[in-house]
C-alpha positions in Angstrom: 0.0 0.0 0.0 1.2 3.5 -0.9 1.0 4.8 2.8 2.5 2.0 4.1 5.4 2.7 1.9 5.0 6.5 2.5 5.1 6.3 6.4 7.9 3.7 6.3 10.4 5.6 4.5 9.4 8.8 6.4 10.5 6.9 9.7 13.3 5.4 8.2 14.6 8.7 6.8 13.6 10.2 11.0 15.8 7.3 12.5 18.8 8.4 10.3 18.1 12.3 11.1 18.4 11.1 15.2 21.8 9.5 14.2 22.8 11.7 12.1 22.6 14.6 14.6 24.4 12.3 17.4 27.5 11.6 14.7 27.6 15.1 14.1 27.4 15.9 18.0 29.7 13.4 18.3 32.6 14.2 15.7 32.7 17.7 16.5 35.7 18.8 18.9 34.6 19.3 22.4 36.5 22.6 22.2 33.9 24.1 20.0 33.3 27.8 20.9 30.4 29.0 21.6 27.9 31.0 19.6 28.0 35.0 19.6 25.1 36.2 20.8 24.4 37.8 16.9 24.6 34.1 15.9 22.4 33.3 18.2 19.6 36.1 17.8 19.5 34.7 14.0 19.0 31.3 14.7 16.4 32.2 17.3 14.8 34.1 14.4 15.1 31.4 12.3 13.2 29.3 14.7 10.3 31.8 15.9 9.8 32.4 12.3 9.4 28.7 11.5 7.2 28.1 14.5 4.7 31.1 13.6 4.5 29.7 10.1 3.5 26.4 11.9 1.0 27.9 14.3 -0.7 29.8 11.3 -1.0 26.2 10.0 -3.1 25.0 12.7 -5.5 27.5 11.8 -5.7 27.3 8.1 -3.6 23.9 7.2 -4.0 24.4 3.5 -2.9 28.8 3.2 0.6 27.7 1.3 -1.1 25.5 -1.4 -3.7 28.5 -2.1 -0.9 31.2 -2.0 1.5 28.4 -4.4 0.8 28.8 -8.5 -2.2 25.6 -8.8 -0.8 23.3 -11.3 -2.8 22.9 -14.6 -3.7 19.7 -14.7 -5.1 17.7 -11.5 -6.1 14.9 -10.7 -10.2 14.5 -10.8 -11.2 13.0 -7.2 -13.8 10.4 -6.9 -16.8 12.2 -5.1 -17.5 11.0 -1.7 -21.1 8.9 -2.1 -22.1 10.8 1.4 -20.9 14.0 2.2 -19.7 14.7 6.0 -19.2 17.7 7.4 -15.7 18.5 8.9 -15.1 20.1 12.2 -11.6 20.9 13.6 -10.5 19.5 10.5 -11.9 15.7 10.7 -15.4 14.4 9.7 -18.0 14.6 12.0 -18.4 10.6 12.5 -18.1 8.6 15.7 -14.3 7.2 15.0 -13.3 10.6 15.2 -14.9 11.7 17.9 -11.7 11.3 20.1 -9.7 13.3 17.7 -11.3 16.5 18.3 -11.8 18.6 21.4 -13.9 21.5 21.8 -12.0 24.4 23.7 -13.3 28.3 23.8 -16.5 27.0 22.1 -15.2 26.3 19.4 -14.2 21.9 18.1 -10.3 22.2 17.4 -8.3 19.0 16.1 -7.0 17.5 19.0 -3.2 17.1 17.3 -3.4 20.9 15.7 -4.5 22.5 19.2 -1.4 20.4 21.3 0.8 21.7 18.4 -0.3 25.5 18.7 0.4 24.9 22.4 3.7 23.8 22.3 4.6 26.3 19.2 3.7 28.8 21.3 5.7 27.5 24.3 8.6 26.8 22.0 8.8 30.7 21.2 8.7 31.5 25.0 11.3 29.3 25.4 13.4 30.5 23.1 12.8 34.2 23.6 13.9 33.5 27.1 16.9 31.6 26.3 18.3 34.6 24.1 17.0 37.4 26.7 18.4 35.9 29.8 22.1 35.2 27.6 21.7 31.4 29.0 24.7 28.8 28.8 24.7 25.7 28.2 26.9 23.2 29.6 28.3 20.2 27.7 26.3 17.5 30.1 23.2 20.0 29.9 23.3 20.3 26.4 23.4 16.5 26.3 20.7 15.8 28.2 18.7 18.4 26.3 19.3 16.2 22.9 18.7 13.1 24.6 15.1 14.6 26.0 14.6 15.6 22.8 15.2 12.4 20.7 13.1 10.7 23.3 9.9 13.0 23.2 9.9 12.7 19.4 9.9 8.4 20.2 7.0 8.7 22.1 5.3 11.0 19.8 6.0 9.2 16.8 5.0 5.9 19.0 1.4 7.8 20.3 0.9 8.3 16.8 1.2 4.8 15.4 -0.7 3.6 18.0 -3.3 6.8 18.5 -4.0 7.1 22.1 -7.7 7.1 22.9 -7.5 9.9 25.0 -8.1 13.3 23.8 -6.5 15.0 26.4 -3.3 12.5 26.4 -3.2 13.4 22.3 -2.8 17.0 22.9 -0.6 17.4 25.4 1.8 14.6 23.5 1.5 16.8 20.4 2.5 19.6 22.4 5.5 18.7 23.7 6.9 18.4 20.0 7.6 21.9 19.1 9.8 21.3 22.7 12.0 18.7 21.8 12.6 21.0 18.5 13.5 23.6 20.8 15.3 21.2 23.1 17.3 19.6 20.0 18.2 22.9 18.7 19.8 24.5 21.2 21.2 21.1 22.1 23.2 21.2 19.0 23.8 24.7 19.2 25.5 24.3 22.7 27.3 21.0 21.7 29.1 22.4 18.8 29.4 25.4 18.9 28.8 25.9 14.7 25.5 28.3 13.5 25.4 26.1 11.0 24.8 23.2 12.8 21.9 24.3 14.4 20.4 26.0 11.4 20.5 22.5 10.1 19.1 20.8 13.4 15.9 23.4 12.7 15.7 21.7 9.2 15.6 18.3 10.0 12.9 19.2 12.6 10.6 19.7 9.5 11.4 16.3 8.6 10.5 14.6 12.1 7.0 17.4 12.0 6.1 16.4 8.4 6.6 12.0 9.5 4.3 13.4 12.3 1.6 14.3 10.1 2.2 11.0 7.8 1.7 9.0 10.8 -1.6 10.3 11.7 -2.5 10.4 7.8 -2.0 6.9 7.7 -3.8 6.4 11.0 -7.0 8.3 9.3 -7.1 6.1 6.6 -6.1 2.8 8.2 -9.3 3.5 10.5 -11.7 5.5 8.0 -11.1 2.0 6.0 -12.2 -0.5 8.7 -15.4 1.5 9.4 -19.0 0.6 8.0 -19.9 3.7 6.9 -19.4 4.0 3.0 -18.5 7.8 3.4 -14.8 7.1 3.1 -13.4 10.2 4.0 -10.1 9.5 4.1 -9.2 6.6 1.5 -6.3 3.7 1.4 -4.1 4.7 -1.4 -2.5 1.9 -3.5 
């Protein structure tokens, strides 16, 4: 199946990021200096400007394909046979219901509302890790990485699995954006290098996108055992 394929070559492709960051922690001289604080205010930027792009996507998942030039062919979809209505960006069908969560009278997705949560947090963070001029030790910076690589285990594993609590689902999701935050300045303090951590903010769009493959997958995998003939979210081969 296509996004059995999909998801397994987006995990694959997140275990080798995890190692490759620990290689590149670990080959670097422990000597490293560290960063001025001009290189630090840009990767900060770099990462607040990522995260607010991301917290714009909870809102409206879908802005960046409308603002992109629409290619000029595409595919026809099949039509739905019974049209659902969707409500914090799922169907409004009982297998669902525990993936939505209705906060400030309003039904949010359960994953997009823990990930506007911890986006959020992930910008305090950071804004308070430039503002207060905080060092990192070696073993802190360490253990930072090593949080960090182990939140985005359980995430990926709460995914695969997809917890049957809503409130368990978005506080998970939440702590993502942290172990970006945590991994970033992680490999900022390990090495010492801008560029290093500019690349440690890349491949945290690769561990956010296997995120959303995961539960993608998860949609389908359970839109297809259902009853209903709806279908909203359908296997592809």
């Amino acid at each position: 199946m296509k996004h059995i394929q999909t998801v397994s070559l987006y995990l694959v492709f997140s275990f080798l990021a995890a190692v490759l960051i620990i290689l590149l922690v670990g080959l670097t001289p422990s000597h490293s200096p560290s960063l001025s604080f001009s290189e630090k205010i840009g990767i900060a930027s770099v990462f607040i400007l990522c995260c607010s792009v991301g917290i714009s996507l909870t809102f409206r998942p879908n802005w960046i394909r409308q603002v992109l030039p629409k290619q000029k062919k595409e595919e026809k979809k099949i039509p739905s046979p019974e049209k659902r209505p969707f409500h914090g960006h799922h169907p409004e069908c009982p297998v669902f219901q525990n993936h939505t969560i209705q906060w400030s009278k309003k039904i949010w997705c359960a994953g997009c509302l823990g990930l506007f949560i911890g986006l959020c947090g992930a910008i305090l963070f950071m804004i308070l890790y430039i503002g207060i001029d905080f060092r990192l030790t070696k073993t802190m910076s360490l253990r930072f990485m090593l949080l960090g690589l182990l939140i985005l285990a359980i995430v990926f594993g709460e995914a695969f699995y997809q917890s049957q609590s809503v409130l368990l689902h978005v506080f998970l999701n939440s702590l993502l954006p942290l172990s970006f935050f945590l991994l970033t300045i992680a490999v900022v303090g390990l090495t010492g290098q801008f560029v290093y951590g500019f690349f440690a903010i890349l491949l945290c769009f690769l561990w956010l996108d296997t995120r959303i493959q995961l539960s993608k997958w998860r949609h389908s995998l359970q839109c297809s055992t259902c009853s209903e003939s709806c279908k909203m979210f359908p296997i592809s081969f």
